[in-house]
Structure formats: structure tokens, C-alpha cells
C-alpha positions in Angstrom: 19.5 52.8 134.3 21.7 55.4 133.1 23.2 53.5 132.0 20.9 52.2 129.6 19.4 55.7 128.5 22.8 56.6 127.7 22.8 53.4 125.4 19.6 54.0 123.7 21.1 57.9 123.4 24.5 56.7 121.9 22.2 54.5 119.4 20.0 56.7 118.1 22.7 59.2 117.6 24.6 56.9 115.6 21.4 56.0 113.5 21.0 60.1 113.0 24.5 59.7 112.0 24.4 56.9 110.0 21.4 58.1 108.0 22.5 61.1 107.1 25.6 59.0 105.9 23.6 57.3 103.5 21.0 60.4 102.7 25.2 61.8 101.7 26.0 58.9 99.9 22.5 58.5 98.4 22.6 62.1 96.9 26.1 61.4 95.4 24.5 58.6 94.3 21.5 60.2 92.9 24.0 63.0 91.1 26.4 59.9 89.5 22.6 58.0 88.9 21.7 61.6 87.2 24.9 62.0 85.0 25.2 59.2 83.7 21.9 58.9 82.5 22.3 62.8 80.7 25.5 61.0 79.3 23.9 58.0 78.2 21.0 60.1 76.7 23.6 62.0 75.1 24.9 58.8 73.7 21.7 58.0 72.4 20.8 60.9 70.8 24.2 61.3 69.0 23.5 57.6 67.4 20.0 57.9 66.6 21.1 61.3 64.9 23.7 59.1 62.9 21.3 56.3 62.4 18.7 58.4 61.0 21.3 60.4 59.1 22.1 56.8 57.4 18.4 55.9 56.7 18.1 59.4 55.3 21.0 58.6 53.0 19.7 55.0 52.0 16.4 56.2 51.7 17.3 58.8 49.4 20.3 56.1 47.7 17.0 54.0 46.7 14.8 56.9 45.9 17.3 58.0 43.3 18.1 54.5 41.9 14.4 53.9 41.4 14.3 57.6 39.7 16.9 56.2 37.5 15.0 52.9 36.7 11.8 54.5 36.1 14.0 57.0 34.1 15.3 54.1 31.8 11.8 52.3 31.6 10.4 55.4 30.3 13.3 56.1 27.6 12.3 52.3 26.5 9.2 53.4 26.5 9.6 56.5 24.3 12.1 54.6 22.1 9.3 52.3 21.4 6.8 54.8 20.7 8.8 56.4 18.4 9.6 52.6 16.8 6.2 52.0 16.8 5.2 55.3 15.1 8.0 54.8 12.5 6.4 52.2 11.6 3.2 53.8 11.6 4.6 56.2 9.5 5.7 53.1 6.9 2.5 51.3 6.8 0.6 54.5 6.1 3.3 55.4 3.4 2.9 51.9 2.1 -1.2 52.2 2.6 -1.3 55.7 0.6 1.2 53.6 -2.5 -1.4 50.9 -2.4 -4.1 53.0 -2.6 -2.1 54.6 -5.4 -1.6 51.4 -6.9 -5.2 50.5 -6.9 -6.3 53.3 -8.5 -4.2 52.9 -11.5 -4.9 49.4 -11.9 -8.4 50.4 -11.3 -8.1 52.6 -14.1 -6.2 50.7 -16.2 -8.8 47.4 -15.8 -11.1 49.9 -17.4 -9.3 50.9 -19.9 -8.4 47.2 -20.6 -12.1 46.2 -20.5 -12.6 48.7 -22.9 -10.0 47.8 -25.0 -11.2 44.0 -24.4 -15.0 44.8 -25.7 -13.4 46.6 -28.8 -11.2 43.4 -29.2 -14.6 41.2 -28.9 -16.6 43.0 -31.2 -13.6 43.0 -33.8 -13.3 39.6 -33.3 -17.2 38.8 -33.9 -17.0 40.9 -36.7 -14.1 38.9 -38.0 -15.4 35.5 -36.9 -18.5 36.6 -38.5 -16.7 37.8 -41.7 -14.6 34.6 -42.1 -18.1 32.4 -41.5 -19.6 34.3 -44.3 -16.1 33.8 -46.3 -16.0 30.0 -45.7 -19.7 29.6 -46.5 -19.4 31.7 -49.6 -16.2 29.5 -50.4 -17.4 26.3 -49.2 -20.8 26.7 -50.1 -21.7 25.0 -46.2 -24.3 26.2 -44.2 -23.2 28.4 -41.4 -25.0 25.0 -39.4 -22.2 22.8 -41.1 -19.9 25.2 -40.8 -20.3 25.3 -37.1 -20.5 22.1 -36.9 -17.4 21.6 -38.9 -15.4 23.9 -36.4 -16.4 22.3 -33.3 -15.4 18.8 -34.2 -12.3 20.3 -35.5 -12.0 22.1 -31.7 -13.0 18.6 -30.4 -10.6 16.5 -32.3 -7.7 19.4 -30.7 -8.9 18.8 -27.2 -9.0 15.3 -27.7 -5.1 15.6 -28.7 -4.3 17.8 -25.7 -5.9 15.5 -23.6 -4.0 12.5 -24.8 -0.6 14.4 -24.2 -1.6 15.4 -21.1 -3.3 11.9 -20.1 0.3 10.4 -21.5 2.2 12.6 -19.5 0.2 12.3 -16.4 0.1 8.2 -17.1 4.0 7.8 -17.0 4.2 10.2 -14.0 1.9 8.1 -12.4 3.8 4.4 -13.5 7.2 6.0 -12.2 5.5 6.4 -8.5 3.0 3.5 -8.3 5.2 0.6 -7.8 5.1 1.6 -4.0 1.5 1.9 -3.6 1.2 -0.8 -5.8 2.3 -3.2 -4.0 0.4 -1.6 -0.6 -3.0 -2.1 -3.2 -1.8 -6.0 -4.0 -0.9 -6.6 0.2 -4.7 -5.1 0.9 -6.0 -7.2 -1.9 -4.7 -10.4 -0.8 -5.5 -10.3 2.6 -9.3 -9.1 1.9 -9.7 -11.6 -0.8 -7.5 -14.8 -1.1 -9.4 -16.5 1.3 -12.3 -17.6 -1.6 -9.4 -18.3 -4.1 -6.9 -20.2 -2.0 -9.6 -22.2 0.4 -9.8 -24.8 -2.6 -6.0 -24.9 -2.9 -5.1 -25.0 1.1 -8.1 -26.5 2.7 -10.1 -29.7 2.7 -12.8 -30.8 4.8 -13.4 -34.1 6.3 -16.9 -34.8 7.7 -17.4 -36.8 10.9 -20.0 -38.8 11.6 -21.2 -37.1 14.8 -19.4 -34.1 16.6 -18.7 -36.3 19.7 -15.5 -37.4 17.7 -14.2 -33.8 17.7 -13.2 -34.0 21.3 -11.3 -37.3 20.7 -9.7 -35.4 17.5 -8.2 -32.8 20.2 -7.5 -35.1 23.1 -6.9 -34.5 26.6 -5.2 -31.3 26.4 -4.9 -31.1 22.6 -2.3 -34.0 22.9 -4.3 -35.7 20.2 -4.3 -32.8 17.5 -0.9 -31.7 18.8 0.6 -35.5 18.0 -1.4 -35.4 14.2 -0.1 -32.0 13.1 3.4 -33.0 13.6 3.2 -36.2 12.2 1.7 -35.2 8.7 3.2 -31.2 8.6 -1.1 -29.7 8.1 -3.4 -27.8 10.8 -6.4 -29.3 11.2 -9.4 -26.9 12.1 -11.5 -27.9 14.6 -14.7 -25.0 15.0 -18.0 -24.7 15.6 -19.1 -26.1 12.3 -21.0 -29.1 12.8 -19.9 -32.9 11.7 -16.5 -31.3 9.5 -13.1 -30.5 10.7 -10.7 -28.8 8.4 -7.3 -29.6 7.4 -5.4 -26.5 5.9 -1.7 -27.1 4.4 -0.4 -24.8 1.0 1.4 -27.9 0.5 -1.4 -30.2 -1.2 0.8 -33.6 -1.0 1.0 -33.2 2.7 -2.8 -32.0 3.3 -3.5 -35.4 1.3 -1.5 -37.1 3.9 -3.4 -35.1 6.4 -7.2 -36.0 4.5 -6.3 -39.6 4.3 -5.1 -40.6 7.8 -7.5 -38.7 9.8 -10.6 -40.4 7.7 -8.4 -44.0 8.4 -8.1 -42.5 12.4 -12.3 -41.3 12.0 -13.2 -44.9 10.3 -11.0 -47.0 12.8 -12.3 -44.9 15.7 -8.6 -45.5 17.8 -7.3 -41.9 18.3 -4.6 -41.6 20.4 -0.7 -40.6 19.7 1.0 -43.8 19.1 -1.9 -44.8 16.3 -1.8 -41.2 15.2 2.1 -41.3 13.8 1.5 -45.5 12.6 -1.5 -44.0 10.7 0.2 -40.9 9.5 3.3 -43.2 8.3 0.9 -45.7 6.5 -0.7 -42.7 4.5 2.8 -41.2 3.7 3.4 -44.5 2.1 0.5 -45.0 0.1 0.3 -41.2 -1.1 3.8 -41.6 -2.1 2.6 -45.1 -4.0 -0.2 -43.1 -5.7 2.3 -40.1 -6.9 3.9 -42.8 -8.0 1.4 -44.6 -10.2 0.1 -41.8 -11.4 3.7 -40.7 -12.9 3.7 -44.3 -14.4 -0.1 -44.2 -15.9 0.7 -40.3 -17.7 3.5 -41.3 -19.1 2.0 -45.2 -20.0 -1.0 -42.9 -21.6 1.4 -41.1 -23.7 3.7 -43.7 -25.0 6.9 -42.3 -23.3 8.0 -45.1 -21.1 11.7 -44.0 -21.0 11.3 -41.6 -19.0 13.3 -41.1 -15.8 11.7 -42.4 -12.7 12.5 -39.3 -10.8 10.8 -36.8 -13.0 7.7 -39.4 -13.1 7.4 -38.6 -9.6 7.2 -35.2 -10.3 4.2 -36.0 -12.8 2.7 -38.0 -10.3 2.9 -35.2 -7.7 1.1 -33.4 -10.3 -1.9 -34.6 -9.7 -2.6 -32.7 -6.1 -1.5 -29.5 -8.1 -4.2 -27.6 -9.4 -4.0 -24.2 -11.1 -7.0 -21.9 -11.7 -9.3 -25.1 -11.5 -7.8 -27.4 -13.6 -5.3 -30.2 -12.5 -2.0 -29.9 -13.6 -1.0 -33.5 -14.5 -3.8 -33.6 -16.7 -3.6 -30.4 -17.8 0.4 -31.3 -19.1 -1.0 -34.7 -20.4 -3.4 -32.0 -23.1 -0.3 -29.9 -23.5 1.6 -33.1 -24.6 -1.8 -33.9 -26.8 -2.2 -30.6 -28.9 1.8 -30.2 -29.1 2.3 -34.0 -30.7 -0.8 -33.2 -33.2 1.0 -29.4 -34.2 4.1 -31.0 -34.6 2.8 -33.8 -36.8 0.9 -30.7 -39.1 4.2 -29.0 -39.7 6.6 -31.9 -39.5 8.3 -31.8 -36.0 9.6 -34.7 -34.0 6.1 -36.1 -32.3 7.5 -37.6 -29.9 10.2 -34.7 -28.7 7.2 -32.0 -29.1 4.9 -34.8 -26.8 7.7 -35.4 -24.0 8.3 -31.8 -24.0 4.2 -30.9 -23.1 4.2 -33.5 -20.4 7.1 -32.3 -18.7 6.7 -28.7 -19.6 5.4 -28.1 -15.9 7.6 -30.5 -13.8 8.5 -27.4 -12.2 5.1 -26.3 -10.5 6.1 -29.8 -8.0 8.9 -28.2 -6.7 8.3 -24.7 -6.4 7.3 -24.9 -3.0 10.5 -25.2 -1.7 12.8 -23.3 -4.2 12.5 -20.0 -5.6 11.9 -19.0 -8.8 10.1 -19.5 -12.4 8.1 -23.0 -12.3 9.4 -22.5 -16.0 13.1 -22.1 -15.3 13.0 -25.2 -12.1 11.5 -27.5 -14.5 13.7 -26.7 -16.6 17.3 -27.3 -14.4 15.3 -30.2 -12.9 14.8 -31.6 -16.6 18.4 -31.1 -17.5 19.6 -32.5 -14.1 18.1 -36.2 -15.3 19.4 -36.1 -19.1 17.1 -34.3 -21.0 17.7 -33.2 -24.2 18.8 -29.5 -24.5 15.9 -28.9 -27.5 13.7 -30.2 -24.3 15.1 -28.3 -21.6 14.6 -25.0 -23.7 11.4 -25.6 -24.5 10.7 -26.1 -20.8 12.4 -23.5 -19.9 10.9 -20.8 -22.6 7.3 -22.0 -22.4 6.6 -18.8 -20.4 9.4 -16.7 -22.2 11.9 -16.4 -19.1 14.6 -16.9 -22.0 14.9 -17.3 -26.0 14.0 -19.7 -27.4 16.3 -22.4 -29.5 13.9 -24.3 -31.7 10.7 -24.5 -33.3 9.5 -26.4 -29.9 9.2 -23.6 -27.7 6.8 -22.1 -29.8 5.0 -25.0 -30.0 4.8 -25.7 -26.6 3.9 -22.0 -25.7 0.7 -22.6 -28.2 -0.4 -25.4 -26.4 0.0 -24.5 -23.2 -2.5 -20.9 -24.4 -4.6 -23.5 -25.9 -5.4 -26.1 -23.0 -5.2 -23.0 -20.4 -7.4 -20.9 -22.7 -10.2 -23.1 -24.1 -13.6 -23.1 -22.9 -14.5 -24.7 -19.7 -10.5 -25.3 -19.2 -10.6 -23.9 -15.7 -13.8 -24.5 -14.1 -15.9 -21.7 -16.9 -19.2 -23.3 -18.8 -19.5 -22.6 -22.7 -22.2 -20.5 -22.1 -20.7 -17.9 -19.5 -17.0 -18.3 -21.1 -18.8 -17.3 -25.0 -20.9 -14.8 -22.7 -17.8 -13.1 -20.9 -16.1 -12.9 -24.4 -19.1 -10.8 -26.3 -19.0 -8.7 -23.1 -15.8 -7.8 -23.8 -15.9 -7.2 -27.0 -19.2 -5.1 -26.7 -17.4 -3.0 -24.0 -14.5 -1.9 -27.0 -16.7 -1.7 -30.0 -19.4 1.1 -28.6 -16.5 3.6 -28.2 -16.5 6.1 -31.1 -13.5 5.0 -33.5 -13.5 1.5 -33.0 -13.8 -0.6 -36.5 -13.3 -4.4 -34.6 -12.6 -5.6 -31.6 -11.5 -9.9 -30.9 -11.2 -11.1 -27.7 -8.8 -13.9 -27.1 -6.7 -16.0 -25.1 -9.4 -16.9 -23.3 -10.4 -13.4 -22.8 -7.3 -12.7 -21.4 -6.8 -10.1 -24.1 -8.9 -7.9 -25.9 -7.5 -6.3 -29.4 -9.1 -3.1 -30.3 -8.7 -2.6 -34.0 -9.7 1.5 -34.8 -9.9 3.6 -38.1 -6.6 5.2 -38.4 -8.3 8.0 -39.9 -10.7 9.2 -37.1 -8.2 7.8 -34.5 -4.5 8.9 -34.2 -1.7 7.7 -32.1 -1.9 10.0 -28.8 -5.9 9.6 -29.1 -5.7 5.2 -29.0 -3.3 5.7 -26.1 -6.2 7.2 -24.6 -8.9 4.7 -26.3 -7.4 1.9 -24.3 -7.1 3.6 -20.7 -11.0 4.1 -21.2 -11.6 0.4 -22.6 -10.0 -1.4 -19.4 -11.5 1.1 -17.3 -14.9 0.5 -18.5 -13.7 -3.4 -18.3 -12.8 -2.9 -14.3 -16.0 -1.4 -13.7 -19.1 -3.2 -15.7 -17.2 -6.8 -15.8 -16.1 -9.4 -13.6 -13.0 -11.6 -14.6 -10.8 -14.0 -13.1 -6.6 -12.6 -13.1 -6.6 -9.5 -15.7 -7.7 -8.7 -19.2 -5.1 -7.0 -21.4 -6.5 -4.1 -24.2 -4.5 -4.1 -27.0 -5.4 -0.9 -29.4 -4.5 -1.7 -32.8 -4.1 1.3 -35.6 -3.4 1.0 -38.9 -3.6 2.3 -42.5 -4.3 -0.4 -45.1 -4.1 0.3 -48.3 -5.4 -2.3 -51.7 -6.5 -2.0 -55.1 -7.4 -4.8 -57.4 -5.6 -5.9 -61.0 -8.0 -6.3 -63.5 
């Protein structure tokens, strides 16, 4: 028992002891706890002292930098003022000299007007004394007087116009070549098609439009077969009962014409008939070139002529030019040169070989380049013409000199067949009408004595009085004529105005 309450004794005297241990050790504790924390806050303070002494630095680093830029903005700022009221200064300087200026000119347009109205009235008074003068002298009427002066002032204009109008007119010839040939290009394209439909088409009509299908074929093997076998495009469209064959080469849209009517009659259109038909035609177009070379050159008594250039005559006769077939437009040619030549004593029959063959060339210019005038020509000399021949050929349209009195002859009768009425499809009536018009066009301009149209109307000669019309002044006379041509008349190709001035002089014997 006593044990025991000694135990419990011992035990809570050795929990005093122990407490008070760790109430020692606590307090130690506490004080280190306590220290360290007034060392710590020591530590603390010391760097937030030197971290706010940095930010007070920076801040006042950037505060004085930005004082620095704001600094520099504002001595750009004042720079520019002053620029700016330098130049205020200027323009106002430059404001007060205009005003300046102004005022003197002000003063001195008054003073000129002045002097100008004392200038008028002298001149009035002089104009008026030299009237008086010229009546007193001339013994005109001031009327005639004034008259006489304003036609003389007209007839000056007139003249300065012309050099100016000259001037301007060779300007305008040395920079129109370009737009020239823009004008032709437009012209061609808007209006060939009514000129060249007779020369590059020909229409075939069908007997109902069923056969237009069986023209194409399955597929357009039909159409495809025929335009390879005779070189032309046929046309098939919307117009009813025809199809057209187009080809600028006539010989080969004959082919074309003739062996689709043959397919058309015979009613068997398919490819292998196509190129048998197409070959027959071929051959019998090439027959018919053939005997028509032999029948122009039966009909004009030269039978020795070379079988090739018969051919050319024969192919001829699908050339048309203008209108007017060319074989039978050589076989004239041939005609009025063998009658000329017999009037002034020329070969007949060199003047009438030389007019049929003189356009050989046109059947070959298809394919080679160059004058008609000058392949006819090579082609003539090629099959052993005679050089007087060949030159004639060959000068008909002037490309080169001529070497005899057969040139010339042939050039006039080529004008003449080409140029006379109804020639290239023209009736008397509107071909004598179309002349007078011409002609009536020139002779209502002031000046004009006579005026001829020839050449078929091709040409117009003005003939004036050399006394009311001088030199630069006709210049002028025929730039009006063909511009009042261009405008009131319609003509096929162009009309050349030819102003003619002259002084004749003639007295008679007695």
C-alpha cells in the first residue's frame, strides 16, 4: 500500500519535474522563437529598405528619361513652329510682292487700255482717212471699197489656211499608215462579207431539207468525208432547201457545186461515193478549164499557144473581178488591143496574144505572192514568150517600165474594157448618173471652170481659173472635193480628184 502511494508520489514528482523541464526549455525556446524572429524582421526591413531604395531610383531613372523625351518632343515641336512660321513669314512676304505686283499691273492694264482706246481711235481715224483716200483715188464707193477689202482679207485667210491645211495634211500622212491599216482591218471585217459572198460562196438548193441530214451523216462523217475530198466547207444552217459551199478558191468550190448536186441528184451519200463523185468532178472541171482555154484562144485566132498557159485561160473563167469574168474580160482586152494596134500600125497579132494573156497571172495568185501583173508575167516567160510580150504583161499595171509601144497599148485596153459602161455589173443609166454626180459635186465649188470624170469614174479632174485659184488654195480645193465625194456619194473601190491649174494664154493671126 505504501508502497503504491509512494509510487504515485515518486510519479507526480517527476511530472512536476518534468514540466517544469519543458516550461525551462519552452521559455528558452520561446526567447530563441522571439530572437530570431526580431532578427528576421530586421532582415526584412533592411531589404525592403534597399528594395524600395531601388524602385525609388528606377522610378526616378524613368521619370527623368521621360522628362528627357518629352523634353526632345517639345524642341521638335518648337523647331517646327518656328519652321512653320518661317514660312509663314515667306508666303506673307511673297503675298504682300503679289499684291504689289497686282497693283502695278493693275495700273499698268489701265494705262494700256488707255493707251489702246487712243490706238483705236487713231486707227479709225486712219482707216477712215485711207477709205476716204482710196475712194477719192479709186472713185469706189466706200460699199465697193469694203467689199474690195474683205475679199482681199478672204483671199489671205484662204492662203493661210491652205499652208496650214498643207502642213497639218503631211503631219497627218506621216502618222496614218498605223491607223490606217487599223481603219482597213475594221473595214474588212464589218464589210467584206457583201463583196466576197459572190466570190467565196455558192448555194446549192435541195429538194427538201430531209437531205440535209444525209449531207452531214451519222456523226458528220458524211460532210467531214466531202470537205476533204474537194478542199471547200459546205454550210449547212437553218436556211431552208439550200446549203452553202464557201472556198476563196473558185476552181475547187466548182468542184464542191458540181459533185454535191451529182451526190443531191443520185441521192447515194455516203463516204466511199462521196470521194468517186468528188474525183469524177475534179476530172470534168479540169476538162472544162481545159476547153475553155482551147475555145479563147480558137476565138482569137492564136492556136499556137502553149497548152499550159491555155489552162491558165481556161481557169479564167471561175475568176471574176469586180463583176466581170476574167477570161472574157482578157478575150475584150485582146479585142480593143488588136483593133489599136491595127490604127497605128502595130503587130495585131503580138498586141492580141498580149490582151489575152495579159491576166494569166490572176490563176495563180492564190498560191504565190505577188503582182497578178509580175506572175503572169514570169509565168509567160517560163513557156517561151516573147520578151515584147512578157513586158507588156508585166507593165500592164506599171510594176516596171515599159519596153515597147505594147505596154501602152495594153494598159489602154485593159482602162477601156474595165472602165466602160456596164463592164462590171453598172447599167448605162446609173453608170452616166454616178458620173454627172461627180462632176456636179466639183463644179459648184467657187473657182472651178470644168470638171471630167473618167476612168470609169474612177477619177475626177478638176480644171480651175488660175486666176481666182492659186496653188496652196487647189491643194485645198481637192481635200473638199473628195470629202464632199465620201459623204453625198456612194462608189464602188475609190475616186481620185485630180485639181488641174493652169494659165493659157492665145491670140489669133489675122
Amino acid at each position: 500500500m505504501l508502497a503504491g502511494v509512494a509510487g504515485l508520489i515518486a510519479g507526480y514528482i517527476l511530472r512536476i519535474l518534468v514540466t517544469r523541464a519543458f516550461l525551462v526549455s519552452a521559455k528558452s525556446r520561446k526567447q530563441e522563437i522571439l530572437e530570431q524572429a526580431r532578427r528576421d524582421a530586421e532582415q526584412i526591413k533592411k531589404e525592403m529598405e534597399v528594395e524600395g531604395r531601388q524602385e525609388i531610383i528606377k522610378l526616378r531613372e524613368d521619370f527623368e528619361k521621360e522628362v528627357q523625351e518629352t523634353r526632345k518632343e517639345l524642341r521638335l515641336t518648337e523647331r517646327r513652329l518656328d519652321k512653320r512660321e518661317d514660312n509663314l513669314d515667306k508666303r506673307q512676304a511673297e503675298v504682300d510682292q503679289k499684291e504689289r505686283y497686282l497693283e502695278t499691273s493693275e495700273k499698268n492694264l489701265i494705262a494700256g487700255r488707255k493707251q489702246l482706246a487712243e490706238k483705236e481711235g487713231e486707227a479709225e481715224n486712219l482707216i477712215r482717212k485711207q477709205q476716204d483716200e482710196l475712194h477719192r483715188i479709186s472713185g469706189l464707193s466706200r460699199e465697193d471699197a469694203r467689199k474690195m477689202l474683205s475679199e482681199h482679207l478672204r483671199q489671205e485667210v484662204e492662203e493661210d489656211c491652205a499652208d496650214m491645211l498643207e502642213s497639218k495634211v503631211a503631219e497627218a500622212k506621216e502618222r496614218s499608215e498605223k491607223e490606217a491599216r487599223k481603219i482597213l482591218v475594221t473595214a474588212l471585217q464589218r464589210g467584206a462579207g457583201e463583196a466576197t459572198s459572190e466570190t467565196t460562196v455558192c448555194t446549192l438548193e435541195l429538194p427538201n431539207d430531209e437531205l440535209k441530214g444525209r449531207i452531214i451523216g451519222r456523226e458528220g462523217r458524211n460532210i467531214r468525208s466531202f470537205e476533204q475530198a474537194t478542199g471547200v466547207d459546205v454550210i449547212v444552217d437553218d436556211t431552208p432547201g439550200v446549203v452553202v459551199i464557201s472556198s476563196f478558191d473558185s476552181i475547187r468550190r466548182e468542184i464542191g457545186r458540181l459533185a454535191l448536186e451529182r451526190l443531191v441528184a443520185d441521192g447515194r451519200i455516203h463516204p466511199g461515193r462521196i470521194e468517186e463523185v468528188a474525183e469524177k468532178a475534179k476530172a470534168d472541171v479540169e476538162s472544162s478549164i481545159k476547153e475553155a482555154g482551147n475555145e479563147a484562144a480558137y476565138e482569137m485566132g492564136l492556136a499556137t499557144i502553149p497548152e499550159g498557159l491555155k489552162e491558165l485561160l481556161g481557169r479564167l473563167k471561175f475568176r471574176t473581178s469586180y463583176g466581170q469574168n476574167v477570161l472574157q474580160h482578157s478575150i475584150e482586152v485582146g479585142r480593143f488591143a488588136m483593133v489599136m494596134a491595127g490604127e497605128i500600125g502595130l503587130d495585131v497579132r503580138q498586141a492580141k496574144r498580149a490582151g489575152l494573156l495579159h491576166d494569166i497571172g490572176k490563176a495563180l495568185d492564190h498560191d504565190q505572192e505577188g503582182s497578178h501583173a509580175v506572175i503572169g508575167a514570169e509565168e509567160a516567160r517560163r513557156w517561151g514568150e516573147d520578151p515584147v510580150i512578157v513586158n507588156a504583161i508585166e507593165a500592164h499595171h506599171e510594176d516596171v517600165e515599159p519596153t515597147s509601144l505594147y505596154a501602152g497599148l495594153l494598159l489602154a485596153a485593159d482602162t477601156m474594157s474595165a472602165g466602160r459602161p456596164g463592164a462590171r455589173r453598172e447599167t448605162l443609166e446609173r453608170y452616166i448618173e454616178r458620173l454627172e454626180k461627180l462632176e456636179n459635186v466639183a463644179e459648184r465649188h467657187k473657182g472651178v471652170h470644168a470638171a471630167f470624170a473618167i476612168q470609169a469614174g474612177r477619177e475626177v479632174r478638176v480644171l480651175v481659173n488660175s486666176n481666182s485659184v492659186n496653188d496652196k488654195t487647189a491643194a485645198k480645193l481637192a481635200i473638199d472635193i473628195a470629202g464632199e465625194i465620201e459623204e453625198e456619194l456612194q462608189y464602188p473601190g475609190e475616186v481620185q480628184v485630180t485639181v488641174i491649174r493652169e494659165a493659157r494664154y492665145s491670140e489669133v493671126a489675122h
